[in-house]
C-alpha positions in Angstrom: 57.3 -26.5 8.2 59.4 -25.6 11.1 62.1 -28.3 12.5 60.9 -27.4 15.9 59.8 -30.6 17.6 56.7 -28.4 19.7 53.7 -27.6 17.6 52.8 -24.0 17.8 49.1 -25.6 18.9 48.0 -28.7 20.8 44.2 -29.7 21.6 44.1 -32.7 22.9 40.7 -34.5 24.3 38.4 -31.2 23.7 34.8 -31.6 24.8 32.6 -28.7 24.9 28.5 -28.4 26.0 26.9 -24.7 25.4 23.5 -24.6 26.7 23.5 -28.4 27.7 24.1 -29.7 23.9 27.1 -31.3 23.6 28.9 -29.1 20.2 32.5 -30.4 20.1 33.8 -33.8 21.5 36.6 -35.7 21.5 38.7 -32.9 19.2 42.5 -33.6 19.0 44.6 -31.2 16.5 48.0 -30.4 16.6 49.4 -27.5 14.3 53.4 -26.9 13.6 54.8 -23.5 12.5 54.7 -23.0 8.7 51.4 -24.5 8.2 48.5 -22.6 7.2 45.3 -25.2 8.2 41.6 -24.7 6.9 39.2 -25.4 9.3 36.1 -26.6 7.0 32.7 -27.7 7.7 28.8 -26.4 7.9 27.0 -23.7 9.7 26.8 -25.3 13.2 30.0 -27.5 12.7 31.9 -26.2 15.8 34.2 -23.8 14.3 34.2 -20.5 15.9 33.6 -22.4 19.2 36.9 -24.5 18.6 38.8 -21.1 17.9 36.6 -19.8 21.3 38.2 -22.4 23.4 41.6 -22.1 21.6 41.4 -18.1 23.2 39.8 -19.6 26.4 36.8 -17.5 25.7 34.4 -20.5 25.8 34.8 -23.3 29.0 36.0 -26.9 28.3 34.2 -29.4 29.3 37.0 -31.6 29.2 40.4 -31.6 27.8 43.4 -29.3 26.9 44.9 -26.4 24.7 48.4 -25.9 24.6 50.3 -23.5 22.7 53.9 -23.7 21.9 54.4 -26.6 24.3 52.4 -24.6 27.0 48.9 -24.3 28.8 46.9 -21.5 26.4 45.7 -20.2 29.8 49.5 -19.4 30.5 50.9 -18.2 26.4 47.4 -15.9 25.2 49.9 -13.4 24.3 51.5 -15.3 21.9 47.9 -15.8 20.0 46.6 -13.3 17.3 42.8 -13.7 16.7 40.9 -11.9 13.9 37.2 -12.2 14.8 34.4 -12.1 12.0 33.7 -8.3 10.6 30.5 -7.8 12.3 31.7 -8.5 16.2 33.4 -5.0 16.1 32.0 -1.9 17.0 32.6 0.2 13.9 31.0 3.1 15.2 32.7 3.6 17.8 34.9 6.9 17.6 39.1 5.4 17.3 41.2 5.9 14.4 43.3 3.0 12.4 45.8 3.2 14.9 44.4 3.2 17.4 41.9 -0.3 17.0 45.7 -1.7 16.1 47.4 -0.8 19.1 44.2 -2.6 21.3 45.9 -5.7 20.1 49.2 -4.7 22.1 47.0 -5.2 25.6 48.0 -8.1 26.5 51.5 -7.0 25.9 51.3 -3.7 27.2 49.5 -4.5 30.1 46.1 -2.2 30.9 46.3 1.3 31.8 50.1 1.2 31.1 51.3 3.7 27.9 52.5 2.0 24.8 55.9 2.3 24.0 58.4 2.8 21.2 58.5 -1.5 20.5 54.6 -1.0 20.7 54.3 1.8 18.0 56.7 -0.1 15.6 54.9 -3.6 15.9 51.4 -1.4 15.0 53.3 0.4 12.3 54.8 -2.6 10.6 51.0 -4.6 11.1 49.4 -1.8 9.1 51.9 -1.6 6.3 52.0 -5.1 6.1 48.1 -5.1 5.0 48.6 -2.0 3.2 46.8 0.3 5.4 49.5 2.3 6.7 48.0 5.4 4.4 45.1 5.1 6.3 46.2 5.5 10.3 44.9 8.3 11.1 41.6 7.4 9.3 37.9 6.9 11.8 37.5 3.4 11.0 33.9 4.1 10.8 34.3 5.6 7.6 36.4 2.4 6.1 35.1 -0.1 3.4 34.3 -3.4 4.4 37.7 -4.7 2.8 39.9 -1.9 4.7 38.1 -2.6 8.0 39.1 -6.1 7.6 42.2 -5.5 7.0 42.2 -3.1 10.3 41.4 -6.2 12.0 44.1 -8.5 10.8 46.7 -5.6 11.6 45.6 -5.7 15.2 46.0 -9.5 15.2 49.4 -9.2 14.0 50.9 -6.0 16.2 51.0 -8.6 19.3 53.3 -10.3 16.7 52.0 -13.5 17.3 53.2 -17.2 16.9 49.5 -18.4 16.2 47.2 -16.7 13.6 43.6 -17.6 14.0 41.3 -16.2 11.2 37.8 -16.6 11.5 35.8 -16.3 8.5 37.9 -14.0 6.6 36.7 -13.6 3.3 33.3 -13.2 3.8 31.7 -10.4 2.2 35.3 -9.1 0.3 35.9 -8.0 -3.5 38.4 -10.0 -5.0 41.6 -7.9 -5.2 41.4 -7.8 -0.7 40.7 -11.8 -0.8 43.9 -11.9 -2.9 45.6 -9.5 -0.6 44.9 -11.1 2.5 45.5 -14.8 1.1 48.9 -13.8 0.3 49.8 -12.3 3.5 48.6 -15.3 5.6 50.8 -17.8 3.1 53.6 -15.3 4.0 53.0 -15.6 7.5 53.5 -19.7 7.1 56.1 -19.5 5.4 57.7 -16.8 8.3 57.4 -19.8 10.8 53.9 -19.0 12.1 50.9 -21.1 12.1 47.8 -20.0 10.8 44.0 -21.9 11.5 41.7 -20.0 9.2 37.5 -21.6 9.1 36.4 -20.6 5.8 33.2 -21.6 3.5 35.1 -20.8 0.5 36.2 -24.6 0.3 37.6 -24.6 -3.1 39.9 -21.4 -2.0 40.9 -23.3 0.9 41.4 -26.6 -1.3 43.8 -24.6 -3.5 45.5 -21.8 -0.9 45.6 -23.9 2.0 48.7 -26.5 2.9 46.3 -29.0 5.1 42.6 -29.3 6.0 40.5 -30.5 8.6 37.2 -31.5 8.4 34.8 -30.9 11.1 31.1 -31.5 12.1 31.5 -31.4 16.0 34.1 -34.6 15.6 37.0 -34.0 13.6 35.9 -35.9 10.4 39.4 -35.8 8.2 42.4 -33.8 8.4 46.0 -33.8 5.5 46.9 -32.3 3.0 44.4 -31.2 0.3 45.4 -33.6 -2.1 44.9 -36.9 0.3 41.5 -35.6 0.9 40.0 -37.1 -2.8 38.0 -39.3 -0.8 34.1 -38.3 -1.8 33.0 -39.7 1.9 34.3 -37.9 3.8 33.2 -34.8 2.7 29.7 -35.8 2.3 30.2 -37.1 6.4 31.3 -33.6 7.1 28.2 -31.8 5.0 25.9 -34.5 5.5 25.2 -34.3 1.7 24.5 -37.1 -0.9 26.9 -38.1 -3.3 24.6 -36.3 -5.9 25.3 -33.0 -4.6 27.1 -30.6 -6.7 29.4 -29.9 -4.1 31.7 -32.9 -4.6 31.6 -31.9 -8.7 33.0 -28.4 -7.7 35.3 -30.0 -5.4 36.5 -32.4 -8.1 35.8 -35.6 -5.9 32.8 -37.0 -7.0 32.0 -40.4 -6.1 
């Protein structure tokens, strides 16, 4: 973990109502450089919407986002976001390269040419997830495991010092889940902080450096190993503590 004494992420107080139901309330979460964080709980927990109003794509009813010391409103730029597979248009006509470069924008600015720093920090995304090969590919004829990777490569061209990965794994073989797990503990370990929501809970049990539990409230958040507590988890899941997923998780009651 960095030395730095500002977390690369602050939400403090975070309330948020969609369609008059309250879905997150009272969230407080601070995230330093070098950690990579699972965010873990059921469909309908809050997850994407708490990585929505990290971006400032979803209003706040109440409370605040900072990132590196700083209003999100005011530091977007310095926040990578890989969205789940499915919330791209894949059919639309752009190579590799090009869906990369989109993630300069907010660098760049809109309508302005990319430049020579812009072309490097694309090239250096896409060999970083091993697609460089493929740049000049349509990325409508990828597999699901390179188009993935496409996306995480567009995250990383705006070189960012927050990572957020939402629902990464889904739908992968096993050799790109190995791929991209190793990258985003590279990342950490480069100083970055990475917030990854994720149903493969015992991945995230083994890969991931802290956790926190969510169901609308924060439930628990530490280190994987403090988290032996069988209560918790069946708070977050609302499960008895019959269920096999405490066996699988090793922390039956």
């Amino acid at each position: 973990m960095s030395e730095s004494s500002t977390p690369a992420l602050t939400v403090s107080d975070l309330t948020v109502h969609l369609g008059g139901r309250r879905v997150l309330h009272d969230i407080d979460l601070s995230i330093e450089t070098g950690e990579f964080v699972g965010l873990i709980g059921p469909n309908g927990a809050g997850k994407t919407t708490l990585l929505r109003a990290i971006l400032g794509l979803t209003r706040l009813q109440s409370g605040r986002v900072a990132v590196d010391g700083t209003d999100a409103s005011q530091n977007r730029s310095l926040i990578g976001y890989v969205p789940q597979r499915h919330e791209f248009a894949w059919d639309f006509p752009i190579s590799v390269e090009d869906v990369v470069m989109t993630g300069r924008v907010r660098r760049i600015g809109w309508l302005r040419r990319p430049g020579l720093v812009d072309f490097d920090a694309v090239a250096e995304a896409l060999e970083r997830v091993h697609m460089d090969h493929l740049r000049t590919r349509p990325v409508g004829e990828l597999s699901g495991g390179q188009r993935q990777r496409v996306l995480v490569a567009r995250a990383l061209a705006l070189r960012p010092r927050l990572l957020l990965l939402d629902e990464p794994f889904t739908g992968l073989d096993m050799p790109t889940q190995e791929l991209l797990i190793d990258l985003f503990r590279e990342l950490s370990a480069e100083d970055k902080a990475v917030l990854m929501t994720t149903h493969d809970l015992v991945g995230a049990l083994h890969e991931c450096s802290r956790l926190c539990l969510i169901n609308r409230a924060i439930v628990a958040d530490g280190p994987p190993a403090a988290l032996d507590d069988p209560a918790v988890w069946m708070r977050t899941f609302d499960v008895k503590a019959t269920n096999p997923l405490l066996k699988t998780l090793g922390v039956v009651a």
